[in-house]
C-alpha positions in Angstrom: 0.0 0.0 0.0 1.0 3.6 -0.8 0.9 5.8 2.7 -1.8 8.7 2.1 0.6 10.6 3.0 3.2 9.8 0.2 0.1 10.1 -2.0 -0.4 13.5 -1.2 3.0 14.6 -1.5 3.2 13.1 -4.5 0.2 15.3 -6.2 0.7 18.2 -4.8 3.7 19.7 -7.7 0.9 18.7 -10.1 -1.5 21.9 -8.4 1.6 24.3 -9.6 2.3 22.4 -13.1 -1.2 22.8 -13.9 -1.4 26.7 -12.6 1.6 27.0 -15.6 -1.1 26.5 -18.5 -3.7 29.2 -18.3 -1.5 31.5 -18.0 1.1 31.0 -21.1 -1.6 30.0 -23.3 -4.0 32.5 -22.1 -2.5 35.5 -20.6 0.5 35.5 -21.8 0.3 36.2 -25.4 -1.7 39.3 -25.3 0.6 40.4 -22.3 3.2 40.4 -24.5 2.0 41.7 -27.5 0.1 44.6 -26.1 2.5 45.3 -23.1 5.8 44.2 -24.1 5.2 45.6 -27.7 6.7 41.9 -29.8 4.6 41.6 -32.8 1.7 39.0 -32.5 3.2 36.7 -35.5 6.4 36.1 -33.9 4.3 35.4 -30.4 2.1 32.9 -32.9 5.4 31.5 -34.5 7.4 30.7 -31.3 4.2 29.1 -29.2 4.1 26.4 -32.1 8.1 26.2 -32.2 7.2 25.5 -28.8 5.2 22.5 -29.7 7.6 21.4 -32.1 10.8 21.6 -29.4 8.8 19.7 -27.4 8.2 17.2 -29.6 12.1 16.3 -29.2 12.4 17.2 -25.5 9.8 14.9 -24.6 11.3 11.9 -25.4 14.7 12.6 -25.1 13.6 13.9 -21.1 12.1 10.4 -20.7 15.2 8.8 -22.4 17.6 10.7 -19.8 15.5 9.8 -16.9 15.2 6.2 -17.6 18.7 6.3 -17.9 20.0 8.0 -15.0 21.8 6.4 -12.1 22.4 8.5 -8.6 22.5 8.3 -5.0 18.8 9.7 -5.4 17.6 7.8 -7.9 16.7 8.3 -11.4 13.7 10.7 -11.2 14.2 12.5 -8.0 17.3 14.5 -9.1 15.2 16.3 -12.1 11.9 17.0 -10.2 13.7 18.7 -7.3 16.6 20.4 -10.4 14.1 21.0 -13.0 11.8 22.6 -10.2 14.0 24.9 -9.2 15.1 25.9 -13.4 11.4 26.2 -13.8 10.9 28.9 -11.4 14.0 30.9 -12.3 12.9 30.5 -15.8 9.4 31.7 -15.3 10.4 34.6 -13.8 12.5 35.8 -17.0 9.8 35.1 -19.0 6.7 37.0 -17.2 8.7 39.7 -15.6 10.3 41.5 -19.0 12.7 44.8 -18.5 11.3 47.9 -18.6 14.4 49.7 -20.0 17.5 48.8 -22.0 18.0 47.1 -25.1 16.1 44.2 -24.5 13.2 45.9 -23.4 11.9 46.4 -26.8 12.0 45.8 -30.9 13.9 42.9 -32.5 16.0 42.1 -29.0 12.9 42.2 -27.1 11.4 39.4 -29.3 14.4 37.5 -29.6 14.3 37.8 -25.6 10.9 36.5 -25.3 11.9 33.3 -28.1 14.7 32.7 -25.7 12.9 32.6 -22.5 9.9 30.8 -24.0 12.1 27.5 -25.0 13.9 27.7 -21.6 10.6 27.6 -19.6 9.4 24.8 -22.1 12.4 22.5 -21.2 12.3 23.2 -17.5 9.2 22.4 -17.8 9.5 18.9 -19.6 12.8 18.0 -17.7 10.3 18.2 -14.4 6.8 16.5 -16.0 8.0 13.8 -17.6 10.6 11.9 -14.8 7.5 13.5 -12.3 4.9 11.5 -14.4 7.2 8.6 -15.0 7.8 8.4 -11.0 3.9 8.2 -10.9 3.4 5.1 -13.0 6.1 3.2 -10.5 4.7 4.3 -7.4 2.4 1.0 -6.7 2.2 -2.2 -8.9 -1.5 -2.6 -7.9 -3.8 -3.2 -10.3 -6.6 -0.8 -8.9 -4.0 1.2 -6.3 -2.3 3.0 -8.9 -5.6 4.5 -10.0 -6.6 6.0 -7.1 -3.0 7.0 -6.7 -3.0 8.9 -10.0 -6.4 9.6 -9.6 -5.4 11.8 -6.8 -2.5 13.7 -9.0 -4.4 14.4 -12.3 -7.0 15.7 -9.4 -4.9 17.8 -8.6 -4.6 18.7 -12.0 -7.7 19.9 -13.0 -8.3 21.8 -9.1 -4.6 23.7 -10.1 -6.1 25.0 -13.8 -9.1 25.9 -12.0 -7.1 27.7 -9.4 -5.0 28.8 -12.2 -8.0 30.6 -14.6 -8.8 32.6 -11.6 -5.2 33.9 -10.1 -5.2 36.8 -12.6 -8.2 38.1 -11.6 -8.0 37.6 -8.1 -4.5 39.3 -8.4 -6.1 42.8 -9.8 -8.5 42.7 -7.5 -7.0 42.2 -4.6 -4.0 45.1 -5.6 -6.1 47.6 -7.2 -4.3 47.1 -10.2 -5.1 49.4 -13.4 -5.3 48.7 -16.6 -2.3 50.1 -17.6 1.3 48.3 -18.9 2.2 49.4 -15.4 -0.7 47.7 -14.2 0.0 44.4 -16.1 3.5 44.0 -15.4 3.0 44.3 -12.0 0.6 41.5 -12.5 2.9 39.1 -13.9 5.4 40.2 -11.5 3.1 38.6 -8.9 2.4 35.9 -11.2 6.1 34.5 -11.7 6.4 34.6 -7.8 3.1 32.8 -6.7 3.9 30.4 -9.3 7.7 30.1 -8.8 7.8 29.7 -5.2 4.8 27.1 -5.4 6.6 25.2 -7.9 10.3 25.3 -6.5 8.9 24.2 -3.0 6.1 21.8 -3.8 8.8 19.8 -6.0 11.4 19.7 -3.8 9.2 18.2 -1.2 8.1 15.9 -3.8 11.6 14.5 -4.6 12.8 14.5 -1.1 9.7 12.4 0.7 8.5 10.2 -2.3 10.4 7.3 -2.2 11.5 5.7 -5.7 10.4 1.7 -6.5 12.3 1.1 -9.7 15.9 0.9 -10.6 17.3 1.6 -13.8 18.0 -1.4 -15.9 19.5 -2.3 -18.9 22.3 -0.1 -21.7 19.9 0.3 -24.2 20.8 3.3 -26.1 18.6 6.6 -27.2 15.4 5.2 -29.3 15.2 6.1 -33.3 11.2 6.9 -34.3 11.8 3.6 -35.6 12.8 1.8 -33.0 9.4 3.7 -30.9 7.5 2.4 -33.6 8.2 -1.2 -33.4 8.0 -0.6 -29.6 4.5 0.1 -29.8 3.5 -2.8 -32.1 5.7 -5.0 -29.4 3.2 -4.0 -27.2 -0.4 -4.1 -29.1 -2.4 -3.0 -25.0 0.4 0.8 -25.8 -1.0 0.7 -29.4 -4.8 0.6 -28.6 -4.4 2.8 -25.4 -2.4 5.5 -27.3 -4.2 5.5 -30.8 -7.5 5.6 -29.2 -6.7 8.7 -26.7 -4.8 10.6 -29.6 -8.2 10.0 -31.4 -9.9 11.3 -28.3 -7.3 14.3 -27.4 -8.1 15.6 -31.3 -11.5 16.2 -30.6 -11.5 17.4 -27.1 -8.7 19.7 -27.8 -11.6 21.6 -30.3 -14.3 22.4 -27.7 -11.3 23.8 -25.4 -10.1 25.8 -28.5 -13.3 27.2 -30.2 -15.5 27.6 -26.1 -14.9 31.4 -26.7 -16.1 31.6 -30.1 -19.0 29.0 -29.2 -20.4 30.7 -26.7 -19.9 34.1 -28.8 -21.2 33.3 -31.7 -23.9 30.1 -31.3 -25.0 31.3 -27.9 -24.8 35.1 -28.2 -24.0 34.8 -24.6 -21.9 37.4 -22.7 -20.0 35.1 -21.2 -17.8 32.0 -21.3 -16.7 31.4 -17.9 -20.2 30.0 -16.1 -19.7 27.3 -18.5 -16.9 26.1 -18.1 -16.5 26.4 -14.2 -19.3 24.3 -14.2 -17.7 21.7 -16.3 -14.8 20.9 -14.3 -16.5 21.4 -10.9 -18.8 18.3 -11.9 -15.8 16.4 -13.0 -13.7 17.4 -10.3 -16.5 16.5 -7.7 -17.0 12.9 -9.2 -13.7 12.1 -9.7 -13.3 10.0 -6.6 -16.1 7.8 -8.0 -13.8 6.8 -10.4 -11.5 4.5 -9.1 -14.3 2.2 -7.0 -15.8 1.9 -10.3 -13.1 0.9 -12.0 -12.8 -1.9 -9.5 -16.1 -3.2 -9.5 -16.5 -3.2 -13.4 -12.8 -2.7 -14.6 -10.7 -0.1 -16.2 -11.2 -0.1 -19.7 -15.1 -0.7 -19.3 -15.3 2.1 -16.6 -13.6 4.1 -19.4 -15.5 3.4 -22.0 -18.6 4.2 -20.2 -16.7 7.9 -19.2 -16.5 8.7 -23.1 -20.3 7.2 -23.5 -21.5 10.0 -20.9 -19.2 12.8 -22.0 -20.0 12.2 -25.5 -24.2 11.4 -25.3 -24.1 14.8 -23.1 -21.7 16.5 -25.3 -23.2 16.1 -28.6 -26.5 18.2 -28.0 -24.6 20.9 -28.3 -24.8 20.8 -32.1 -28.6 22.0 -31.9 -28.2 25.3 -29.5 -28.8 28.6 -30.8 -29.1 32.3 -29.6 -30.7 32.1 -26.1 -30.1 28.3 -25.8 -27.2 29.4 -22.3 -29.2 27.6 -20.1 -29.3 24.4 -22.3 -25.6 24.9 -22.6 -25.3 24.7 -19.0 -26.9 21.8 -17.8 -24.7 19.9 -21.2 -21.9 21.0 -19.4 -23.0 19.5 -16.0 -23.9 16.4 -17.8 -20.9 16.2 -20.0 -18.7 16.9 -16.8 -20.2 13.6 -15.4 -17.8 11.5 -17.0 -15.1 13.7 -17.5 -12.7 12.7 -14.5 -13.0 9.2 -15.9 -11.6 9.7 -19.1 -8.7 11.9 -17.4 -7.8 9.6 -14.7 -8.4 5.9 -16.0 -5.8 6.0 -19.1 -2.8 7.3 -16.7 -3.8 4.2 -14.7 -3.6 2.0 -17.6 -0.9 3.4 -19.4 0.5 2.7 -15.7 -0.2 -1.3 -16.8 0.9 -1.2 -20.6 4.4 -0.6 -18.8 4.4 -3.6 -16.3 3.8 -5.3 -19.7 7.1 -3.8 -21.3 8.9 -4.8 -18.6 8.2 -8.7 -18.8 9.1 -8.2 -22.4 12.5 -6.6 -22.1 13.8 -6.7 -18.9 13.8 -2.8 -18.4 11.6 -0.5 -16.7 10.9 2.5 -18.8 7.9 4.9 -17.7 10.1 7.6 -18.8 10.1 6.4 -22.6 5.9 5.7 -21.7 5.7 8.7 -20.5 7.8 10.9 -23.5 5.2 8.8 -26.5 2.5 9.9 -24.4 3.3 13.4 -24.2 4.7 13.7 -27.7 0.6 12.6 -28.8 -0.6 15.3 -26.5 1.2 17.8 -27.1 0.7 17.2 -31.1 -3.3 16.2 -30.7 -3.7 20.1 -28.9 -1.5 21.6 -31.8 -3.4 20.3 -34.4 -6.8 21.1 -32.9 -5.4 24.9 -33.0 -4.2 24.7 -36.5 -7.1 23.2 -38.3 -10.2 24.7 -36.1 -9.1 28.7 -36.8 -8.4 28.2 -40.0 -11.5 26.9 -41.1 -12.8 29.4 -39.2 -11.2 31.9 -41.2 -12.4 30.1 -44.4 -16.1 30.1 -43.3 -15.7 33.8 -43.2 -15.0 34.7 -39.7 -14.3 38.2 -38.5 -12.4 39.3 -36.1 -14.1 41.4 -33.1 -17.7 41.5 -35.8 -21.0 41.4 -33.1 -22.6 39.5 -35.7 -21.0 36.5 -38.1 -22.0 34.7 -41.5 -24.3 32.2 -40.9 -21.5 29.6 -42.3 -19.6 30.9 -39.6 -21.9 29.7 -36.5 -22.5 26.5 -38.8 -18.6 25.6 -38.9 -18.5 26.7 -34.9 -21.5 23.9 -34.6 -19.8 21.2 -36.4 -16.1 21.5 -34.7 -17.1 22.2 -31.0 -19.9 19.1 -31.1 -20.2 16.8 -34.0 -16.4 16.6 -34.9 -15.4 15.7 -31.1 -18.1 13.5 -31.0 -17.2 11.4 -33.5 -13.4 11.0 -32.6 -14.9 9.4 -29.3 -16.7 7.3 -31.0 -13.8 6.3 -32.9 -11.7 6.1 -29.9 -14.1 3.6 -28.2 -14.0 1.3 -30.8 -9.9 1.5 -31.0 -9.7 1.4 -27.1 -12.0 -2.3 -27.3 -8.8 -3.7 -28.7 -7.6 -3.1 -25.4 -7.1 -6.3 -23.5 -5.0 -5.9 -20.0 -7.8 -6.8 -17.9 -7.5 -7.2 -13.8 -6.8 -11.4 -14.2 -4.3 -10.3 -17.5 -2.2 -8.2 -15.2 -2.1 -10.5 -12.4 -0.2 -12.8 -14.8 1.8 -10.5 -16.3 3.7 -10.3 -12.6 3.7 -13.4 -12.1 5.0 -14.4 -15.3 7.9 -11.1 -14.9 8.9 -12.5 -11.4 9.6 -16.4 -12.8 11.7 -14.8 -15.3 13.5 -12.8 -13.3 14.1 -16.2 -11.3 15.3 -17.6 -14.3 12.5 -19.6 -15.4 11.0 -19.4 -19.6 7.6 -18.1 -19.0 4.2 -17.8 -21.7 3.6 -14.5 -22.6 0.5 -13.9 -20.8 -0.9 -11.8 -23.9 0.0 -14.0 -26.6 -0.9 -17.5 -26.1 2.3 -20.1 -27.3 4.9 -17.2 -27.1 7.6 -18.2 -24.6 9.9 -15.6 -23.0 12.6 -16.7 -21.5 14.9 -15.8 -18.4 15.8 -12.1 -17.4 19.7 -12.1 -17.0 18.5 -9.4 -14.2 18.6 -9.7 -10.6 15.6 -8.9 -9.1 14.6 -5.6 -8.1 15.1 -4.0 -4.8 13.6 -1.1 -3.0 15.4 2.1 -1.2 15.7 2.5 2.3 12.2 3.5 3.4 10.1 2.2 0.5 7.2 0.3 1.6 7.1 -3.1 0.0 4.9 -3.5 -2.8 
């Protein structure tokens, strides 16, 4: 068993990770733009070179973290490091000089390209050994959900916390709406956020024990050599293809909300909504885990999307005046939301028990870098197509009223379009076979060979694996046995 209180330690970064993404995806850009004076294309260009450097930081991070070997462990070092970086870094980004040659024109954008990539890989060189450390923490079929149950909990209450901050900031310091007034904002803004982040992960690195030990020489992975990774291990395939599918067509809604509620709803506001969408998720998450016992993970899952999605789609026939319908959509749709956050950590959590009885090695960090990598990508490309079409429909910018094709397009992305990559996702995720009585063999199985006997591969029937040359592995001093 995992002590609550290593639990709670354990989530408790993820409340300052998650406070990072309203604010440089939200608040950022027009900060600098309208403040800082860098011209919005270059703002544009260097959020998706963003993107794309993650892409190869990702993986690599996961690589490097698999990898390591210290007095500390493998993943401890870069939480409690890359914490610290992160801080520092954010505090060059949202706090800008005021004078100087950097202060403004072609330095002053160059300065902001610069700062962005550095928070970026402080950033990944923390989430990715933080996640990885996660998926090791209990080898418990239905433990490790409630244990990352609590974290991407966590999650979700930190953007919430996150989407109010900035507000709560000018209110609270009579701020005005003045450059003055913003920079003094993100002054505040880098400190909250820093100190949260620097402290929370330390704690996190120093209390939470580590249950793995790096194994193996295997070098850095070609795309290649993650390909045939993935169709070594068909449970990775299904789970990643079918939340890729899924993280396409959420990532719409969460783009186009604004323009949604602008333009189908003629309402004056955005924020009702979506406050009440993640309150109901957040408040049913813990129902999530005893489900997923009683009925198991991938069917507990699949019955998340079915809720999300039979809410969700309604949308498509709102009009002007329909807010009210809207909300109570929202409500409903937020019913199964923590279940399709929560439940694919958990089994992505399983996929790499499974990796491990097929090469000896234990590599959440590699797990974790794919993962990301699809994320990551799946939000991008929900950016890139939505506003474009949008622009083809004949959107304009700041209008009160739009072409009709406009609200039609606005219909189709934020409810029929997501609806139908769940669909899609469901029937990719029923390929999905690691059930409770699957994994149960799978450690069984990884335990005779690391004894040195030839086991079946529980997942393909008349496969044979034979002995680990590995000695078993052990814990650190003060790691409850698992």
């Amino acid at each position: 068993m995992v002590p609550w209180s290593t639990r709670l330690i354990y989530a408790a970064p993820a409340l300052g990770l998650a406070a990072l993404g309203i604010p440089l995806y939200v608040h950022l850009p027009k900060f600098t733009t309208d403040v800082v004076g860098v011209d919005v294309g270059l703002v544009g260009a260097a959020l998706l070179l963003a993107r794309v450097f993650d892409a190869v930081t990702d993986p690599l991070a996961g690589y490097l973290s698999d990898r390591t070997r210290t007095r500390w462990g493998r993943r401890r070092p870069y939480i409690a490091v890359g914490g610290l970086v992160l801080a520092l870094s954010l505090g060059v980004l949202f706090v800008p000089p005021t004078d100087g040659a950097f202060a403004s024109g072609t330095l002053a954008a160059w300065r902001f390209v610069g700062a962005l990539l550095l928070v970026f890989a402080a950033w990944t060189a923390v989430v990715v050994p933080y996640e990885a450390l996660g998926n090791e923490l209990s080898e418990d079929f239905d433990e490790r959900t409630a244990v990352l149950g609590l974290r991407d909990g966590a999650l979700l209450v930190g953007t919430l916390v996150a989407s109010a901050v900035p507000g709560l900031l000018a209110w609270g310091l009579d701020l005005p709406e003045t450059n003055a007034g913003e920079r003094t904002k993100f002054f505040w803004l880098a400190a909250i956020y820093g100190v949260l982040i620097a402290a929370l992960c330390f704690v996190c690195a120093a209390f939470v024990p580590e249950r793995g030990k790096a194994q193996g020489q295997g070098g850095f992975l070609s795309p290649a050599e993650a390909l045939r990774t993935l169709r070594a291990n068909p449970p990775f395939a299904a789970l990643l293809a079918s939340y890729t599918v899924n993280a396409i067509g959420s990532n719409l809604p969460a783009t186009l909300l604004l323009y949604y509620v602008a333009v189908v709803l003629q309402a004056p506001q955005a924020e009702p909504f979506l406050l009440a969408y993640f309150l109901t998720g957040i408040a049913l998450m813990p129902a999530w885990p005893p489900l997923s016992r009683k009925i198991g993970k991938k069917e507990a899952y699949v019955l998340a999307c079915v809720v999300n999605i039979g809410a969700f789609v309604w949308a498509y026939n709102l009009g002007p005046g329909d807010g009210l319908w809207f909300g109570l959509i929202c409500v409903a749709s937020g019913v199964g939301f923590g279940g399709t956050v929560i439940l694919p950590s958990s089994m992505q959590a399983d996929v790499i028990d499974y990796d491990e009885l097929l090469t000896g090695e234990r590599r959440e960090g590699h797990y974790v870098g794919l993962w990301n990598v699809s994320r990551k990508l799946a939000a991008a490309l929900g950016v890139g197509v939505a506003l474009p079409l949008m622009q083809l429909a004949g959107y304009v910018p700041g209008a009160t009223t739009q072409p009709e094709a406009v609200a039609w397009t606005l219909r189709a992305l934020y409810a029929a379009v997501p609806s139908v990559c769940a669909l899609a996702a469901l029937g990719i995720v029923w390929r999905y076979r690691l059930d409770r009585a699957a994994h149960d063999k799978i450690l069984v199985a990884l335990a005779a060979r690391r004894r040195g006997e030839t086991v079946a591969d529980p997942l393909h029937p008349g496969v044979l694996l034979g002995p680990l040359p590995l000695a078993p592995r052990t814990l650190e001093p003060g790691a409850a046995p698992r």
